[in-house]
C-alpha positions as CSV (number, residue, x, y, z in Angstrom):
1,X,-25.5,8.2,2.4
2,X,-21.9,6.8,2.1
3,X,-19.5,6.4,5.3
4,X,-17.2,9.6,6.1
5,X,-13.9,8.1,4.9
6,X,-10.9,9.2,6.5
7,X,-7.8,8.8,5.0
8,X,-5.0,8.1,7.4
9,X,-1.5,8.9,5.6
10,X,-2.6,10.9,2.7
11,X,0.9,10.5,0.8
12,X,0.7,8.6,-2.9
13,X,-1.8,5.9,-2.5
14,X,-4.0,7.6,0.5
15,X,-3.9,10.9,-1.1
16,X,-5.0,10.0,-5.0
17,X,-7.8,7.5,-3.2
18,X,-9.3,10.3,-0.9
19,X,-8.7,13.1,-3.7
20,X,-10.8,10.8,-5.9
21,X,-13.3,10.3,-3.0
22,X,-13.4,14.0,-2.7
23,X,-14.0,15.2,-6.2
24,X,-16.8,12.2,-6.2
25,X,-18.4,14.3,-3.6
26,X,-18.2,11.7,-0.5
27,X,-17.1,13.4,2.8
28,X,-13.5,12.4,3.1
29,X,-11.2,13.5,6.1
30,X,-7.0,13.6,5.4
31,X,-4.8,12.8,8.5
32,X,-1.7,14.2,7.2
33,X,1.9,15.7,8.4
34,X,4.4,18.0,8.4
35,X,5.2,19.4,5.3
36,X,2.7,17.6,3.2
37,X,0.0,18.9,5.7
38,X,0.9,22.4,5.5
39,X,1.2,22.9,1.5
40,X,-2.8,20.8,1.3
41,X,-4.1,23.2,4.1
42,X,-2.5,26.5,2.1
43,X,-3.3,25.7,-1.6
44,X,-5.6,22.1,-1.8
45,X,-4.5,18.5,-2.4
46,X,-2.8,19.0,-5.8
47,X,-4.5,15.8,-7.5
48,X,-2.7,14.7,-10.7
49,X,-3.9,11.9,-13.1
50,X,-4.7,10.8,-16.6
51,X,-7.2,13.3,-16.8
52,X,-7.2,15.6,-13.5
53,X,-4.9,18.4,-12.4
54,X,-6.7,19.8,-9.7
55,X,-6.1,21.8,-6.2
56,X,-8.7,19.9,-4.0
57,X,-9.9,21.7,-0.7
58,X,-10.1,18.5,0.8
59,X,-10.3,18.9,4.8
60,X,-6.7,17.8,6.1
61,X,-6.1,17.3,10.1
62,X,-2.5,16.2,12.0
63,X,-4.3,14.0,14.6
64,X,-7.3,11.8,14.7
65,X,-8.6,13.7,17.7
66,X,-8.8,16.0,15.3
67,X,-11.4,14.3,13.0
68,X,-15.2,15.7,13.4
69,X,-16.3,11.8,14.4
70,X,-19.5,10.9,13.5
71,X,-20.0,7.0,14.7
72,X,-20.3,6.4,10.8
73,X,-16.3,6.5,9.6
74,X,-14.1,3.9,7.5
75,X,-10.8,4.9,8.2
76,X,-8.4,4.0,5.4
77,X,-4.6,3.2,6.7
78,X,-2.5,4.6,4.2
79,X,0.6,4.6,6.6
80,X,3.6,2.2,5.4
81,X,3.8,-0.8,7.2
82,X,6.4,0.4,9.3
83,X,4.1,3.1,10.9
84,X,0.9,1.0,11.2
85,X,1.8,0.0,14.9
86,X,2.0,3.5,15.9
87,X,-1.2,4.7,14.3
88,X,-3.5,2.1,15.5
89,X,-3.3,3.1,19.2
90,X,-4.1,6.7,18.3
91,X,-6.4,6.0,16.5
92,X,-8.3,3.6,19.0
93,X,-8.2,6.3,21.3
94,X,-9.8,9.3,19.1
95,X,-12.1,7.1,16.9
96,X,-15.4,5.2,18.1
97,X,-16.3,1.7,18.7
98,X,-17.9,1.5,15.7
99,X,-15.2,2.9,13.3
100,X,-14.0,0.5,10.2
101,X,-10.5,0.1,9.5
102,X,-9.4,-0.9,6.1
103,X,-5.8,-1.8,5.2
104,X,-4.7,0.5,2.1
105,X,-1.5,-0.8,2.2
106,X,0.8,-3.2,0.8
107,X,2.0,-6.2,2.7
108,X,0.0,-8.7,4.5
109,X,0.6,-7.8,8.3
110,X,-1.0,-5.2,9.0
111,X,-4.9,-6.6,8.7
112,X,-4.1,-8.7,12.0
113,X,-2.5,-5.8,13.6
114,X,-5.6,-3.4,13.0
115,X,-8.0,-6.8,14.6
116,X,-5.9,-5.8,17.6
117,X,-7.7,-2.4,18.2
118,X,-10.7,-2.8,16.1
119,X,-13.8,-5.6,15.3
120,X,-14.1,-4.8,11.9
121,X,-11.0,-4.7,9.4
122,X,-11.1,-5.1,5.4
123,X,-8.4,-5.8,3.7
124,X,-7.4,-3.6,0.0
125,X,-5.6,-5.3,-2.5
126,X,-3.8,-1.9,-3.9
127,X,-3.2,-2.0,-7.5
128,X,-2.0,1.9,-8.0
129,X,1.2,3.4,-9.8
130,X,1.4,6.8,-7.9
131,X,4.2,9.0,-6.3
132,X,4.3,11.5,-3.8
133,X,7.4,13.4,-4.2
134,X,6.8,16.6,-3.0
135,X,4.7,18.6,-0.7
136,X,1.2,18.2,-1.5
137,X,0.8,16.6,-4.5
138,X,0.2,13.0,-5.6
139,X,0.1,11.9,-9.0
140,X,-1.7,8.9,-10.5
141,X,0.5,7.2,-13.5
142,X,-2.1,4.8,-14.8
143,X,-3.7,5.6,-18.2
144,X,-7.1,4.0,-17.5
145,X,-8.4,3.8,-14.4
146,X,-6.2,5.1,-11.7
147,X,-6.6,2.6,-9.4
148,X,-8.0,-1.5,-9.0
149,X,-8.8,-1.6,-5.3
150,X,-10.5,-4.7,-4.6
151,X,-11.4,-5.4,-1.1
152,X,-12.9,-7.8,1.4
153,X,-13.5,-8.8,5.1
154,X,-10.3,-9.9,7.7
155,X,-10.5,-12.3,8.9
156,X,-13.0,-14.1,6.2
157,X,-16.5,-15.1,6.7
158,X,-16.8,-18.7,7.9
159,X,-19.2,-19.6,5.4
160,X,-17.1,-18.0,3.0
161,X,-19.8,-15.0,1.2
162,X,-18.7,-11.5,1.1
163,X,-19.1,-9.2,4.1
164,X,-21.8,-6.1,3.3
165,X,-19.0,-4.0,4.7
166,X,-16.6,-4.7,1.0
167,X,-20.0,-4.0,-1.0
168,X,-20.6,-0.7,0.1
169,X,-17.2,0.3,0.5
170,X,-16.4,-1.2,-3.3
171,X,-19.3,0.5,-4.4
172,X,-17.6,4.1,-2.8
173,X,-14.7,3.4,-4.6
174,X,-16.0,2.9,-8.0
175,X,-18.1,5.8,-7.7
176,X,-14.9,8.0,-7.6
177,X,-13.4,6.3,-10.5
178,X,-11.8,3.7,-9.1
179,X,-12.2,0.0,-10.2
180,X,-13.4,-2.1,-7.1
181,X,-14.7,-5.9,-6.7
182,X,-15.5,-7.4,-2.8
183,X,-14.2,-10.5,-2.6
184,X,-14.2,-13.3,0.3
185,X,-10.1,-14.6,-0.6
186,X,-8.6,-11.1,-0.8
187,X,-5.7,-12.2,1.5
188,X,-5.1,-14.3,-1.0
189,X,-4.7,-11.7,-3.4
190,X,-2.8,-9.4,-0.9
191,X,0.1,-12.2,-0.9
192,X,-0.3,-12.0,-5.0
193,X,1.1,-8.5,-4.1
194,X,3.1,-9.3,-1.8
195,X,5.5,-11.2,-4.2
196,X,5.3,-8.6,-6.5
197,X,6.1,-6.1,-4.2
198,X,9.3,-8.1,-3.4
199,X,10.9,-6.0,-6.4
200,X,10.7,-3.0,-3.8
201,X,13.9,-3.5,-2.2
202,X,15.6,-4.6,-5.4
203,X,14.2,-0.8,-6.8
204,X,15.3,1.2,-4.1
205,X,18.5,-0.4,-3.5
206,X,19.6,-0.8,-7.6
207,X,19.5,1.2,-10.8
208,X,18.0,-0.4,-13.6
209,X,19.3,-2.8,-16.0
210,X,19.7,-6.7,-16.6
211,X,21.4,-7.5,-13.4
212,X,18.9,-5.5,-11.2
213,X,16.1,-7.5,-13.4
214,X,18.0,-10.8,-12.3
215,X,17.6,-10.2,-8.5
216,X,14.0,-9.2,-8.8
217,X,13.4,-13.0,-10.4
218,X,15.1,-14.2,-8.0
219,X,13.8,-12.6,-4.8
220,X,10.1,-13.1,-6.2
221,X,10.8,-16.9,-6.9
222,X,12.4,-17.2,-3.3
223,X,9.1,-15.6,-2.2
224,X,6.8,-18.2,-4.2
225,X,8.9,-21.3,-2.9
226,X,8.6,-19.8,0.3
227,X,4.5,-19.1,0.2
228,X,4.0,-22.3,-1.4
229,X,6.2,-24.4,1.4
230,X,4.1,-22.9,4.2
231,X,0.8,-23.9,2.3
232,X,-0.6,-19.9,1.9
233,X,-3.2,-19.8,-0.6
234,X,-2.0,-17.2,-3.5
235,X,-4.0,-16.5,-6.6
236,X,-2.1,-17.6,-9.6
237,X,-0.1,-15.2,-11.4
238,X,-2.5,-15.5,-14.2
239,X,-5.4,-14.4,-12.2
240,X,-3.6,-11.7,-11.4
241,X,-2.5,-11.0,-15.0
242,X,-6.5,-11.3,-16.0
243,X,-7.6,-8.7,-13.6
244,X,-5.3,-6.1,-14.5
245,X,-6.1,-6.6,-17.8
246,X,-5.6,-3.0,-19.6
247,X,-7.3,-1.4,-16.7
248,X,-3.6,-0.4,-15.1
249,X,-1.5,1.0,-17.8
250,X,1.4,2.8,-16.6
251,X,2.5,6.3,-17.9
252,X,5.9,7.0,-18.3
253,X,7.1,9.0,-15.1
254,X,6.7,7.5,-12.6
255,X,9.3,8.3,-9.8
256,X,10.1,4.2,-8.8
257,X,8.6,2.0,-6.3
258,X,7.3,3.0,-2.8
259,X,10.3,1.5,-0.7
260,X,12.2,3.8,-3.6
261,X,10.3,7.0,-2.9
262,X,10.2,6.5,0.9
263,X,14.4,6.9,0.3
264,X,14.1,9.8,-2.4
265,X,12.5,11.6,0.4
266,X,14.3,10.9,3.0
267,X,11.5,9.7,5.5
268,X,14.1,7.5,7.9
269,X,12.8,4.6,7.3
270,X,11.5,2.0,4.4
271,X,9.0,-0.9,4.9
272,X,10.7,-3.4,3.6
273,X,10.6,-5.4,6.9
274,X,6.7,-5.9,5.7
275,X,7.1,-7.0,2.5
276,X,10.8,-8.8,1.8
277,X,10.8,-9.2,5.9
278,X,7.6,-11.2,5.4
279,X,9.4,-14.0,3.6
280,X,12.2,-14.3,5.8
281,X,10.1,-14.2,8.5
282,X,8.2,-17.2,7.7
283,X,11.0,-19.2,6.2
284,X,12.7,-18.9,9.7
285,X,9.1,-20.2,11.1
286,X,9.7,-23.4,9.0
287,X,13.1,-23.7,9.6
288,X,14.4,-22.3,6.2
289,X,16.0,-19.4,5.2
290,X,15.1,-16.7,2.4
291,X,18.7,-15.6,1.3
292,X,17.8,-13.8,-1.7
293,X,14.7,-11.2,0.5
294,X,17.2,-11.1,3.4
295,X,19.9,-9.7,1.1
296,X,18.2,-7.3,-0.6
297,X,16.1,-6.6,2.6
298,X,19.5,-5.4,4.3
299,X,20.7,-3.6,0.9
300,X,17.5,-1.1,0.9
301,X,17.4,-0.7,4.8
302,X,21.4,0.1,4.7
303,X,20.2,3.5,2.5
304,X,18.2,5.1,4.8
305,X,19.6,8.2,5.2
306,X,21.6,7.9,2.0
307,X,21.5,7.4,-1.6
308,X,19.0,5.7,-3.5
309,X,19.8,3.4,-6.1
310,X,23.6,3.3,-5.2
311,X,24.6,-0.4,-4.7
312,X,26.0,-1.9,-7.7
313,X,22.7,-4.9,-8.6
314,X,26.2,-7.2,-9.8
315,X,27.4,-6.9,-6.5
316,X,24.8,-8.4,-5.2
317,X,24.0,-11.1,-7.3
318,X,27.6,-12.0,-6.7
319,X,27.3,-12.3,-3.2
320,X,23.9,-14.3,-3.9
321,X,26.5,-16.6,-5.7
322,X,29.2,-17.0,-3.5
């Protein structure tokens, strides 16, 4: 019998991962909001991929006092980063002891945050091209498999195997669909991310082109120098490159980068902090600084509450360069 998986913050990522745990026919519960919460209660999770159009009458709830709690849940945090510290506590109060928390997020801060609240965390390495744009539907852009979610234990096993918990839970994932390998390092691949995601702020805050290109080098070499410095084991961009492999494929379509979308629908906030605010944050721990992550860090926070894509990418190189 698989876990109950709960999906906490079922926008693009947590929605196509529990609609593709739903239609695999594993008991999935959405914590959702709003909006979003009403449109999947009234007419389904409108599921969108490669090959899936589908109104899914997926159980949705607002509040994890709400879930039907069985003792035998793996909640998935779906929330940005932003929102993780005030999940956790409602969560710890509504779910049991014995509830597992896995990060389905990017960024690498929020594993130790969920060790706070509860014994057993996993860490997901998201590899996913979706959007949520509107009210109840998420749409999957890859033209293979819609998602590589490998997973594994936080903090590692001493001994370093892989934790039972990342079998079973890859094993769930593949049976929807999904691509899924446990691992023992997959911090190491969360910081892989991690410099990828870097290109967040430079997407939300820039419109494409070769200047907007430019800053996204520069702000993911800033964040290698800066990983490498403080001695954080990474996997190697051709690692990365190898697991991929053709099994992500992006459509056309897709509506930007999360930190973009977060500012397209006018959410209030963007979790850049996590992600560009996680190299500043530990340059300033060595005594450096992370100019390029700070800048653009600033750029996409200064557009909350207004429009996307609207400061000039030459600007800020030249500013970079002054």
């Amino acid at each position: 019998m698989s876990r109950h998986h709960v999906v906490y913050g079922a926008g693009a990522v947590g929605g196509v991962v529990g609609g593709l745990l739903h239609r695999a026919g594993l008991p999935v519960t959405l914590i959702a909001r709003g909006d979003h919460l009403r449109a999947i209660r009234e007419h389904g999770l409108h599921l969108v991929t490669s090959t899936v159009d589908e109104h899914l009458d997926v159980r949705a709830v607002e509040d994890p006092a709400e879930v039907m709690w069985t003792g035998d849940e793996i909640v998935h945090l779906a929330v940005k980063s932003d929102a993780t510290a005030q999940v956790l506590p409602r969560l710890h109060q509504a779910a049991p002891e014995s509830t597992v928390v896995s990060c389905l997020q990017n960024g690498v801060a929020n594993e130790p945050a969920a060790l706070r609240w509860f014994a057993r965390v996993l860490g997901i390495c998201v590899m996913l091209p979706a959007t949520y744009l509107e009210p109840g539907k998420v749409e999957a852009y890859s033209t293979n498999v819609p998602a590589v979610l490998d997973c594994g234990r936080y903090p590692p096993r001493s001994d370093g195997s892989i934790d039972p918990l990342a079998e079973e839970l890859a094993a769930d994932l593949r049976h929807a669909g999904m691509e899924s390998q446990p691992r023992a390092d997959i911090m190491a691949w969360k910081y892989r991310k991690l410099v990828s995601n870097l290109g967040n702020a430079v997407d939300a805050a820039c419109e494409p082109g070769p200047e907007r290109d430019e800053l996204a080098r520069r702000v993911r070499e800033e964040g290698e120098q800066v990983l490498a410095a403080a001695g954080i084991e990474v996997v190697s961009r051709e690692e990365d490159a190898a697991r991929r492999g053709d099994l992500i494929a992006t459509a056309p379509g897709r509506g930007g980068s999360s930190t973009y979308q977060s500012l397209a629908r006018g959410t209030g906030s963007v979790e850049v902090d996590w992600l560009s605010g996680e190299i500043v944050a530990l340059a300033h721990r060595m005594g450096r600084t992370a100019p390029a992550n700070d800048l653009l860090r600033r750029a996409a926070v200064s557009l909350v509450g207004g429009r996307p894509r609207s400061i000039p990418a030459a600007d800020l190189l030249a500013q970079l360069d002054s």
